[in-house]
C-alpha positions in Angstrom: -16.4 16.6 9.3 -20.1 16.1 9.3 -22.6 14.2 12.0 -22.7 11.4 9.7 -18.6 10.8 9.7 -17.3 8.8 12.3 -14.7 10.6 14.2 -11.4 9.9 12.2 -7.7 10.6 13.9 -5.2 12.2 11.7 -3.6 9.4 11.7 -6.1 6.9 10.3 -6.6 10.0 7.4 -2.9 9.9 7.0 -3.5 6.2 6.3 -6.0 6.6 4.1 -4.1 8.8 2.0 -1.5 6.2 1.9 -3.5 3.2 1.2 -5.1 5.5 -1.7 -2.3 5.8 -3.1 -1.5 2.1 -3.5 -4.9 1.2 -4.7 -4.6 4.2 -7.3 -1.0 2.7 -8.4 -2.8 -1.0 -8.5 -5.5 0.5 -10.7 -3.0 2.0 -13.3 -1.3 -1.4 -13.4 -4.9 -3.0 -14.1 -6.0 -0.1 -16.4 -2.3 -1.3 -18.5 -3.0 -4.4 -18.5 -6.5 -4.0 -20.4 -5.2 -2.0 -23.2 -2.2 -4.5 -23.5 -4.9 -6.9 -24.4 -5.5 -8.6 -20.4 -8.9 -10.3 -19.8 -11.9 -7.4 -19.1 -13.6 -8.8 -16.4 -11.1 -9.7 -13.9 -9.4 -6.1 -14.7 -12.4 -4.1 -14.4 -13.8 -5.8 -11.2 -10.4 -4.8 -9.6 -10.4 -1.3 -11.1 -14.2 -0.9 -10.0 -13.1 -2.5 -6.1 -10.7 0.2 -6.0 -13.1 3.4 -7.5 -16.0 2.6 -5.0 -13.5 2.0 -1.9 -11.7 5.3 -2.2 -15.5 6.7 -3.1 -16.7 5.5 0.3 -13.6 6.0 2.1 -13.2 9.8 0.9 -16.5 10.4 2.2 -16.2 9.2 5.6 -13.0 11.2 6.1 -15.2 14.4 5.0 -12.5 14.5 1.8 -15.4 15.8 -0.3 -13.6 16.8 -3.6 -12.3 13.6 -4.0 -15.4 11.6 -2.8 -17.0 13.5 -6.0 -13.6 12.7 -8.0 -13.9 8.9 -7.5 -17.9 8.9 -7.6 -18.0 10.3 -11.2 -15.0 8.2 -12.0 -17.4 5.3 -10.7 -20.0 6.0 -12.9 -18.1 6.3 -16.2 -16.8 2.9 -15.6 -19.7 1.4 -14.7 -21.2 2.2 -18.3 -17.7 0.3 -19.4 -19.3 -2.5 -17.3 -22.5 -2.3 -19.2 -21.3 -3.0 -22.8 -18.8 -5.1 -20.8 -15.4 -3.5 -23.2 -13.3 -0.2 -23.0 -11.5 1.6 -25.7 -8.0 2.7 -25.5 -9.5 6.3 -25.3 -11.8 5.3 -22.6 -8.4 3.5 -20.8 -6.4 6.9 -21.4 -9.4 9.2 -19.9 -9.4 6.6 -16.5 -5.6 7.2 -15.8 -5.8 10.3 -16.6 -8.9 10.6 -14.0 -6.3 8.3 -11.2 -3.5 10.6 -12.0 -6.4 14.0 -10.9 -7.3 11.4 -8.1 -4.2 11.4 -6.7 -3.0 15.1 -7.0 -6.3 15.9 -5.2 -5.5 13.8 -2.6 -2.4 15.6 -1.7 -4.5 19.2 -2.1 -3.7 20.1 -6.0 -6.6 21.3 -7.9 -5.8 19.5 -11.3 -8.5 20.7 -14.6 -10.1 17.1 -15.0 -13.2 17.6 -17.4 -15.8 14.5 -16.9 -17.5 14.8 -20.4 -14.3 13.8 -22.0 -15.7 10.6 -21.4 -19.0 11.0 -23.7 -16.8 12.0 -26.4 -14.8 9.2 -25.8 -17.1 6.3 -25.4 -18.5 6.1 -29.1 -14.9 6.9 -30.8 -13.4 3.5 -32.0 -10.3 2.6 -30.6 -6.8 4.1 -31.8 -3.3 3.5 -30.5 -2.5 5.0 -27.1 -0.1 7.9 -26.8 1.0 10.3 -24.6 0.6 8.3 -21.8 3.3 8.2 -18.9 3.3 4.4 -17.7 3.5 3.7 -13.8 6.7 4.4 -12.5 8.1 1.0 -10.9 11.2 -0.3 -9.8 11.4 -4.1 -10.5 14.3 -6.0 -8.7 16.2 -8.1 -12.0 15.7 -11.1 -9.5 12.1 -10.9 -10.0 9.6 -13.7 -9.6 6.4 -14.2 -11.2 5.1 -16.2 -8.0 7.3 -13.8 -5.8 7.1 -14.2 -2.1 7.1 -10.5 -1.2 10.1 -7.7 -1.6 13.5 -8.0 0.5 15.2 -4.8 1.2 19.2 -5.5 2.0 21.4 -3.4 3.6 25.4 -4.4 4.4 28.2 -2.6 3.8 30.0 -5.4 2.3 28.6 -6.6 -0.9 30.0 -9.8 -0.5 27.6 -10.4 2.2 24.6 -8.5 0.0 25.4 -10.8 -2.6 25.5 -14.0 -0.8 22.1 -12.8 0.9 20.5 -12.0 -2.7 21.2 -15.5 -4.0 20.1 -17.3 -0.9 16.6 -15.5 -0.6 16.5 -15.7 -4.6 16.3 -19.3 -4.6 13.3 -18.8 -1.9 11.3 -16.8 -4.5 12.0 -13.1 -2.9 12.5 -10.5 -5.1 15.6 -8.9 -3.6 16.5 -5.1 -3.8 20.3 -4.7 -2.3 22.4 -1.8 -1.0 25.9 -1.2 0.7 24.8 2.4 1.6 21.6 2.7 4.5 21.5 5.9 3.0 20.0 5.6 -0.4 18.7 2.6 0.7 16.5 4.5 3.1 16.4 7.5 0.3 14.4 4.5 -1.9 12.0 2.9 1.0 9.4 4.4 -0.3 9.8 3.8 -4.0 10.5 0.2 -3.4 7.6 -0.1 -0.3 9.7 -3.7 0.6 7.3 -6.3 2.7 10.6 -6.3 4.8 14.5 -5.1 5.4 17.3 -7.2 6.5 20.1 -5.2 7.9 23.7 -5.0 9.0 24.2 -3.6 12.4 27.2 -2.2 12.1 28.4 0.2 9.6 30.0 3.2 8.6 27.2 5.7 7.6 24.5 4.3 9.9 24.2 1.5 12.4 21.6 -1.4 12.3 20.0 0.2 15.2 20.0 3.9 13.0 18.4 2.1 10.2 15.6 0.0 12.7 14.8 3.6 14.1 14.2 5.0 10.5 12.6 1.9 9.2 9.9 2.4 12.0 9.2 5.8 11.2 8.6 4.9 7.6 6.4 1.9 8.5 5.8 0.9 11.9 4.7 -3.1 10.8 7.7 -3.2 9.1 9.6 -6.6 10.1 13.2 -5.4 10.2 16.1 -8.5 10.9 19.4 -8.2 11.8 22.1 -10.2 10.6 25.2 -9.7 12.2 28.6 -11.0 13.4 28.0 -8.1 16.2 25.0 -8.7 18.4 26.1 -6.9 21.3 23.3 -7.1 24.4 22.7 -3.5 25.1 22.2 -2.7 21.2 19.9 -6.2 21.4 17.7 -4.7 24.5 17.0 -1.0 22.5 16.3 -2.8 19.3 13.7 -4.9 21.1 12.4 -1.9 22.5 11.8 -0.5 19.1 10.5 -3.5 17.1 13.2 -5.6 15.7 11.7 -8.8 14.4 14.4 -10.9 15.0 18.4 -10.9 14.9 20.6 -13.6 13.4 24.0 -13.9 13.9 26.5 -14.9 11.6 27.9 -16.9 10.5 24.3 -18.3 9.6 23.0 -21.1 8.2 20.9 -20.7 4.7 17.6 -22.2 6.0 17.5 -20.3 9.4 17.8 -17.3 6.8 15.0 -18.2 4.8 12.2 -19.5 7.6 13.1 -16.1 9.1 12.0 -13.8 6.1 9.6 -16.4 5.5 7.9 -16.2 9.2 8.3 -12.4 9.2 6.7 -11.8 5.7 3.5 -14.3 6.9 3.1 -11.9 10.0 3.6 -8.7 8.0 1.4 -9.7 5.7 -1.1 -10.6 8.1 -1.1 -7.6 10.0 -1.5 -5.6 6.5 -4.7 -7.9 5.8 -6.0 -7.2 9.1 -5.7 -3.4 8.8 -7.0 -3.4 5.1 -9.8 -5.8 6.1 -10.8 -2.8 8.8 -10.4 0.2 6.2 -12.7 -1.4 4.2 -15.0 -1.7 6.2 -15.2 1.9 7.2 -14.9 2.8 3.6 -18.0 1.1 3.0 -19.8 2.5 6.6 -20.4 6.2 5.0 -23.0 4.6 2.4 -24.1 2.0 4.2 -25.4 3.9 6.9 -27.2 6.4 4.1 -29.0 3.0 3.0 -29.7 1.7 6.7 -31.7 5.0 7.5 -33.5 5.3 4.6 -34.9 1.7 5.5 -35.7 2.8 8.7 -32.9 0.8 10.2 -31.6 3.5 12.9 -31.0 1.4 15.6 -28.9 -1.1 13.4 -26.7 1.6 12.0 -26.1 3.5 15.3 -24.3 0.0 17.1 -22.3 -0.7 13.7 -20.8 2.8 13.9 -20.2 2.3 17.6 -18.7 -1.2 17.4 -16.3 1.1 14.0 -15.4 3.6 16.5 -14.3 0.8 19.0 -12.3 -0.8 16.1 -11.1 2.8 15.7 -10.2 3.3 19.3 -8.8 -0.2 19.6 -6.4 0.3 16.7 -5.4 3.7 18.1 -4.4 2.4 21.4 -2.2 -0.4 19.6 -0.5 2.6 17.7 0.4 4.3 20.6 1.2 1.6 22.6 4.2 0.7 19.6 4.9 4.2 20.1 5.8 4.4 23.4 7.5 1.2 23.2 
């Protein structure tokens, strides 16, 4: 990683890869939504948020193949921008450029030829095919004004079901299992906003499933919900980052201002982090810009006061960790 990179832990790489990811997935869904007719502007501004972050944030890590990936990308949009429409040809040449993005991201070396686009730009529009739409899994108790995603685990599917109508009336789109197993197995899939959990059953106990959860996704607000709160079990689980433990039988509103209370918190730890990331997305070119005005001194304490931010989240990580 060169002098003008600011010293990045594997971890925060990790995250980047991960947060790519997501933004790459959002794009798709943005991309779909133009050629199924959605309004240009508001689309593209998304799609373009997303190009230029991963741009700057690829080049701060020292990830130059896909800084170069996301730059051209970038720059074909941007002459989208200009005539202020896209073709369905120009929509299937930008997922196929996020699909390249994200195999280079995990080290693939997909063929991706840029002047498909030139050959593209002037063709008038045909019907889309060919095209593999984004893989998601939507919850049949989906909410257009959705709250966040609710991941239940119980072994009894009375309980799961009693659960899923209760938080469906709060506006939570509600993904149930009676195995921790393949719920755990579809964590990532699903990415939940939060898991309410059994603690005691027969493939895995509520304490297992914390322990996994944590692994997965450290913010993660996990709940119990139990007729079994036993104090040791309550002591390691607090240990380990439980979010809060409600024992049955429970009343339907203490249910719902829990998840409710949890998701604000998770949500505003997520913004928190994100709010950071861009910010040192942004840093690589900014400081380019800073120097070439001759602004040395004001680009040397920004990347100082990043590397504290940096430091400071680094020593939250790893106090959760030993925790």
């Amino acid at each position: 990683m060169g002098s003008k990179k600011l010293d990045a832990i594997e971890e925060d790489v990790k995250e980047f890869m991960l947060e790519c990811t997501e933004l790459l997935n959002q794009a798709e869904v943005d991309l779909l939504n133009l050629d199924r007719g959605g309004v240009f502007e508001k689309s593209y501004s998304s799609i373009f948020r997303v190009f230029h972050s991963l741009k700057g944030g690829a080049g701060m890590f020292g990830l130059s193949e896909m800084n170069q990936h996301m730059h051209h990308l970038e720059n074909d949009l941007t002459k989208c921008g200009a005539k202020k429409s896209i073709t369905h040809l120009e929509i299937s040449y930008f997922l196929k450029g996020v699909d390249a993005a994200k195999k280079i991201l995990f080290g693939d070396n997909p063929k991706f030829n840029f002047d498909d686009f030139n050959s593209k730009i002037e063709t008038p529009e045909v019907e889309l095919k060919n095209i593999t739409p984004l893989n998601k899994f939507i919850s049949h108790t989906h909410h257009e004004e959705s709250h966040g995603k609710i991941m239940i685990i119980d072994d009894e599917i009375e309980i799961t079901e009693i659960l899923k109508e209760i938080l469906i009336s709060a506006k939570f789109d509600v993904f149930s299992y009676t195995s921790a197993i393949l719920a755990l197995k579809d964590f990532k899939a699903i990415k939940p906003d939060m898991v309410i959990t059994d603690m005691k059953m027969p493939e895995m106990s509520g304490l297992d499933v914390l322990k996994k959860v944590k692994e997965l996704d450290i913010e993660m607000p996990v709940i119990y919900i139990s007729g079994h709160l036993d104090k040791k079990t309550l002591l390691d689980s607090i240990s380990i980052g439980i979010y809060a433990a409600i024992e049955k039988p429970y009343k339907e509103a203490e249910v719902i201002s829990t998840a409710v209370a949890a998701l604000k918190i998770s949500k505003m730890f997520k913004l928190v982090g994100r709010s950071i990331n861009l910010m040192l997305y942004q840093f690589a070119e900014l400081e380019d810009f800073m120097k070439q005005k001759g602004q040395h001194h004001q680009a040397k304490l920004i990347k100082s006061e990043l590397e504290s931010l940096i430091s400071y989240r680094k020593s939250i990580r790893d106090y959760k960790k030993a925790s």
